[in-house]
C-alpha positions in Angstrom: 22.3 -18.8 4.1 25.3 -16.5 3.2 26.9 -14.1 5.7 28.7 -11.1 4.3 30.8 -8.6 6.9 29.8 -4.8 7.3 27.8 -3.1 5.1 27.0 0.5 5.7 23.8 1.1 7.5 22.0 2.9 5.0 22.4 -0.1 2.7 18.8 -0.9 1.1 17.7 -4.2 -1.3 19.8 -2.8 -4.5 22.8 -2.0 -2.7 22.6 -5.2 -0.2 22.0 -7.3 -3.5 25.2 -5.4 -5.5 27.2 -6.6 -2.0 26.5 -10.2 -2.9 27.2 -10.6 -6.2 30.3 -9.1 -6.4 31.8 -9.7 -2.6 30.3 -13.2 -2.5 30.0 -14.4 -6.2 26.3 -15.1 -5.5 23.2 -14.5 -7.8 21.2 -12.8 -5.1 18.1 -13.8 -6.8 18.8 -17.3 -6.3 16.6 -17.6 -3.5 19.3 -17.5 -1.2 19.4 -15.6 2.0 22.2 -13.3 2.5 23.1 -11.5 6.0 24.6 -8.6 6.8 26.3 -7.2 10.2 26.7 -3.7 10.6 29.6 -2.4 11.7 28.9 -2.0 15.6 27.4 -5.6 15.9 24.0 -4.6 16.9 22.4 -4.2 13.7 22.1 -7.6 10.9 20.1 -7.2 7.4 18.8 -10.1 5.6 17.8 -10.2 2.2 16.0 -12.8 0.2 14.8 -13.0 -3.4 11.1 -15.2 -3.0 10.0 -15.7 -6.2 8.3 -12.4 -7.0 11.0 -9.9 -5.3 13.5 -8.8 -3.3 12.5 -9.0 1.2 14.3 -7.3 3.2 14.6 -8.1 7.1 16.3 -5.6 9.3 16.8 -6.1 13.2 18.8 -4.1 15.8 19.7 -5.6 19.5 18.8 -2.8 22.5 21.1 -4.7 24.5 24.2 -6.9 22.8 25.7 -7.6 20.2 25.2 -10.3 17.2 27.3 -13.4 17.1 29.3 -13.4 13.5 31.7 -15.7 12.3 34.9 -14.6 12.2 36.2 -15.9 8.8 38.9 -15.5 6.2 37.2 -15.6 3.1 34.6 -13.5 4.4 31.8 -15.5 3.7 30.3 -18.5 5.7 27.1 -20.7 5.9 24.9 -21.4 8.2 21.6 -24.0 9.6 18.4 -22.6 9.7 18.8 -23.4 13.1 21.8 -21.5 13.6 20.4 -18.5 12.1 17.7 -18.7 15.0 19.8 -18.3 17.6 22.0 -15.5 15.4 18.9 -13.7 15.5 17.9 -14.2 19.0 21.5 -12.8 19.9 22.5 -16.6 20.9 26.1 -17.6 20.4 25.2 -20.3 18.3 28.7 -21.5 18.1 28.4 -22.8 21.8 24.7 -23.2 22.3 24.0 -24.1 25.9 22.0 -27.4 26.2 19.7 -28.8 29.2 21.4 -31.6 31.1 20.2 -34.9 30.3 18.6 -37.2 32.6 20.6 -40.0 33.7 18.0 -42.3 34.7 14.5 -43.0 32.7 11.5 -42.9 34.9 
């Protein structure tokens, strides 16, 4: 998965799949996901190409703000795991795990 910064909000497939060819060198119909982060932090855009077209996901948090990388190229990836919590509005950078049992039984 590819993560691009702030696109404007009215942003659909064409102009989402213009945004990663020429900001992150990618063929957007590779079958790559790319993400998008509006400017505010509450709003992320995915787009995918499957096979037979282009998908777009949208999602906006009531409450929060999504966790981005901060990077200098502009670009990073990311797990499909990591995109979970990203979606959930998890920092995914510093997931918090259960405490481990220290005895078996």
């Amino acid at each position: 998965m590819r993560l691009c910064g702030a696109p404007h909000n009215r942003k659909g497939f064409n102009g989402l799949a213009v945004l990663a060819q020429q900001v992150l060198h990618k063929n957007p119909h590779s079958g790559a996901l790319f993400a998008f982060r509006g400017k505010r932090g509450d709003l992320v855009k995915l787009l995918w190409y499957d096979g037979q077209g282009m998908c777009l996901f949208s999602k906006r948090m009531d409450r929060g703000k999504f966790v981005w990388p901060v990077t200098q190229t502009g670009k990073v990836s990311l797990t499909s795991a990591q995109l979970s919590m990203l979606l959930e509005g998890i920092d995914w950078r510093r997931p918090e795990r259960t405490v481990m049992p220290l005895l078996a039984g």
